[in-house]
C-alpha positions in Angstrom: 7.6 17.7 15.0 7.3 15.6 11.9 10.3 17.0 10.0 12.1 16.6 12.6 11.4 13.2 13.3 12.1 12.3 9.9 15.3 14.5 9.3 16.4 12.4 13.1 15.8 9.4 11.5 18.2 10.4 8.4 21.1 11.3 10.6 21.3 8.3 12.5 21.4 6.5 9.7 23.7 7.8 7.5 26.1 8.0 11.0 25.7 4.9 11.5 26.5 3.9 7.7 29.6 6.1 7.6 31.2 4.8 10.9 30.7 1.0 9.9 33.1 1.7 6.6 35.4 -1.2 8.0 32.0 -3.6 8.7 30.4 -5.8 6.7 26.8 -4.8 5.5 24.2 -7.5 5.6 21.3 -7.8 3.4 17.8 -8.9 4.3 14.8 -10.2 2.1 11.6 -10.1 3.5 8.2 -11.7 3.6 5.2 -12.1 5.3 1.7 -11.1 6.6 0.3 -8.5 8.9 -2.3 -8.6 11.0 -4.1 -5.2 11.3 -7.1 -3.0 12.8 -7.0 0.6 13.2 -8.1 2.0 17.1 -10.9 4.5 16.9 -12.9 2.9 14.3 -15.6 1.0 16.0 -14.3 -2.8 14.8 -12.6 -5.0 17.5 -9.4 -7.4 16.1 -6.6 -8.0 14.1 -9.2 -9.3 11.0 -7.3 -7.5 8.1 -4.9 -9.7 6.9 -2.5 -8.2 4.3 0.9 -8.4 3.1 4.3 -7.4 4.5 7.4 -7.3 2.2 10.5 -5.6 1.0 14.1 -6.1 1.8 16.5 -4.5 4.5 20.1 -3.5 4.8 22.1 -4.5 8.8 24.8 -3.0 10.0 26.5 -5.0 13.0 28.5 -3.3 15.7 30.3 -6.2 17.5 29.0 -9.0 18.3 25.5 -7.9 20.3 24.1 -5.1 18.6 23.3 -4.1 15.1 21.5 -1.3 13.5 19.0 -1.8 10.3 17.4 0.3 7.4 14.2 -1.6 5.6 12.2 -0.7 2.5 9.0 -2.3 2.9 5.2 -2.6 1.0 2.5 -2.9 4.4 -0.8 -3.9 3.8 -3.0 -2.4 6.7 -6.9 -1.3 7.8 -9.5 -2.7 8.9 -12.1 -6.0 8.4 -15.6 -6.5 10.1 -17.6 -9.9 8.8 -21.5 -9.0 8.3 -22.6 -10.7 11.0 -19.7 -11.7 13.0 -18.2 -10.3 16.0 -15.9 -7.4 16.8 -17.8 -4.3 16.7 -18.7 -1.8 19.4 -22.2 -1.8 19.4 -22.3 0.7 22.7 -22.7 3.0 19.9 -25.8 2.7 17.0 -24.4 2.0 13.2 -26.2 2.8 9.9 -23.7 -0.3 8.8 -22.6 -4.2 9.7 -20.1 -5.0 7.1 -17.1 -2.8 7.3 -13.8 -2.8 5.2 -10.7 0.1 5.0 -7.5 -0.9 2.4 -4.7 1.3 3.9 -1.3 0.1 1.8 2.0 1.9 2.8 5.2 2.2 1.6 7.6 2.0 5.4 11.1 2.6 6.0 11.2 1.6 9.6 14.7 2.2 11.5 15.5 -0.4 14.1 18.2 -1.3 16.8 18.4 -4.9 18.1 20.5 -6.6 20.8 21.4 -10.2 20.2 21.5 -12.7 22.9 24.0 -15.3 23.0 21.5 -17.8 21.5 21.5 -15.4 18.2 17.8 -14.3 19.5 17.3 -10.4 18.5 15.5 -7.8 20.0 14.6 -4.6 18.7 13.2 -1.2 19.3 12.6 1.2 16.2 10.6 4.2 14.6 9.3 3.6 10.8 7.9 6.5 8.4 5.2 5.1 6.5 3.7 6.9 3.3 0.1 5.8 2.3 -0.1 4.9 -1.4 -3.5 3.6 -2.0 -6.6 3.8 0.3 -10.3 2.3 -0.5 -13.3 1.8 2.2 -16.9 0.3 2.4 -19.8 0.2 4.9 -22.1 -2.7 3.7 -20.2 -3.4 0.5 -20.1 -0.4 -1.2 -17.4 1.4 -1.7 -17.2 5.6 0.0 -16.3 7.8 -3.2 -14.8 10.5 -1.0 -12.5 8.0 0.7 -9.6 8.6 -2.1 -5.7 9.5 -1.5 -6.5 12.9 -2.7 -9.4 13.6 -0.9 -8.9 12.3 2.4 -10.0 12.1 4.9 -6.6 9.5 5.7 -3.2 11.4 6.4 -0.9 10.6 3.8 2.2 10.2 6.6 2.1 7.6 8.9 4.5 7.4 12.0 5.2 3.8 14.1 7.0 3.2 17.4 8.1 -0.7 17.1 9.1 -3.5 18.8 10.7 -6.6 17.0 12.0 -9.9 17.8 14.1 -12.3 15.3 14.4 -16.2 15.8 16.5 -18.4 14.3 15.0 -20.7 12.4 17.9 -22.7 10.4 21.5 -21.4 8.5 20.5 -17.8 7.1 16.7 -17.8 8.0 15.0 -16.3 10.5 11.4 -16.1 12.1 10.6 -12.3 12.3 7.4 -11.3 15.1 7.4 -7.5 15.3 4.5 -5.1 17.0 3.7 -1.7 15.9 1.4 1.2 16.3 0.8 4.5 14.9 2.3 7.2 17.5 -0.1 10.2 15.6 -3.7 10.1 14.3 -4.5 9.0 10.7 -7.9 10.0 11.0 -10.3 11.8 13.2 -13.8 10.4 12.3 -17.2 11.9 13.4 -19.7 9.4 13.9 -23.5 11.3 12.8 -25.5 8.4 13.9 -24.4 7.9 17.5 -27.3 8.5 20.1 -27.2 12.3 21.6 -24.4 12.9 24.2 -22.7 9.3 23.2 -18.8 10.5 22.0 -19.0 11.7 18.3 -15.4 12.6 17.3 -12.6 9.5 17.4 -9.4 9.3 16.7 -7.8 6.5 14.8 -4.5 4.7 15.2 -2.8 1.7 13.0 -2.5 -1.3 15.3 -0.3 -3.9 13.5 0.7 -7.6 14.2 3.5 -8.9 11.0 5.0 -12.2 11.3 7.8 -12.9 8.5 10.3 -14.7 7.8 13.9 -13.1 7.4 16.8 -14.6 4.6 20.6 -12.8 5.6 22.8 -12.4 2.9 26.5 -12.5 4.1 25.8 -13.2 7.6 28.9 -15.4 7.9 31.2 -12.8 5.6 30.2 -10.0 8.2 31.3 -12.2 10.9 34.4 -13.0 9.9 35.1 -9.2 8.8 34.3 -8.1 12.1 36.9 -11.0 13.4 39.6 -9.8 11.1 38.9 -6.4 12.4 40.1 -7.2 15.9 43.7 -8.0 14.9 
């Protein structure tokens, strides 16, 4: 089911690369923050902050729809403040102050549809490949919590949703939601009272907000306009 998805992905895009030969190919840099918690884990809130930041390639077709490949370094996990809020205490912890470092390397795939006031929405999948992983529970660090040891899946699969804004000449403002469509972990809580839930799975939840710069916006305009007569 993974493979596939993946080798899906790969078609599409090199289709959609090879039949835009005659349109102009936009480039995008990218930064910005996410906003992240992972489902499953007991903390409550987007409290991670970390960064979001690469560069894309769009591919119009006409004037409403385009199709776009990113490349992009996602800082993700989990945050829970000693003493603050945001953690399901329905269940007993051995721990108050919680922290997971998940960092990815993403290539999400996206469609969007632009409305006549250049407003884009989008819809998209992203592969996601963990590089570099590092937990604590009451500031100190878990040993076993490593790339090679687990217990995090290396492979990390999004569904996405993605709006663009405007903001003035080639920027944009870039709100996008995403969430992890298989587990990345399945955790077994040994200090939960008996006949509480032991086993959870965990999800990425993500919130990035970044701002977009297009590179030949105008020349890909005026190539599709040529194209017409």
């Amino acid at each position: 089911m993974k493979k596939l998805f993946v080798i899906i992905i790969l078609l599409i895009g090199v289709s959609l690369f090879y039949n835009a030969h005659a349109q102009r190919v936009m480039g995008v840099l990218i930064g910005g923050a996410n906003l992240t918690h992972v489902e499953g884990d007991d903390v409550f809130g987007f409290r991670k902050i970390g960064l979001n930041a690469g560069a894309a390639a769009v591919v119009p077709f006409g004037d409403k729809w385009t199709f776009s490949i990113e490349t992009v370094y996602s800082q993700k996990g989990s945050y829970h403040k000693e003493g603050g809020r945001g953690m399901d205490y329905r269940y007993r912890h051995d721990y108050n102050h919680y922290k997971l470092i998940l960092n990815y390397v993403e290539v999400p795939v996206l469609f969007h549809y632009i409305d006549r006031t250049g407003i884009r929405g989008g819809v998209g999948l992203s592969y996601g490949r963990l590089i570099e992983v590092k937990e604590w529970e009451d500031h100190v660090r878990i040993a076993t919590t490593t790339l090679n040891d687990g217990p995090y899946e290396l492979n990390d699969y999004s569904a996405l949703f993605d709006i663009q804004i405007p903001i003035y000449k080639q920027l944009k403002f870039n709100a996008r939601y995403s969430f992890s469509l298989f587990k990345i972990r399945e955790r077994e809580y040994l200090n939960v009272d008996p006949g509480d839930e032991k086993i959870r799975k965990q999800y990425n939840r993500v919130l990035s907000f970044r701002i977009l710069w297009y590179f030949n916006e105008e020349s890909s305009r005026q190539s599709r306009l040529r194209g017409r007569y």
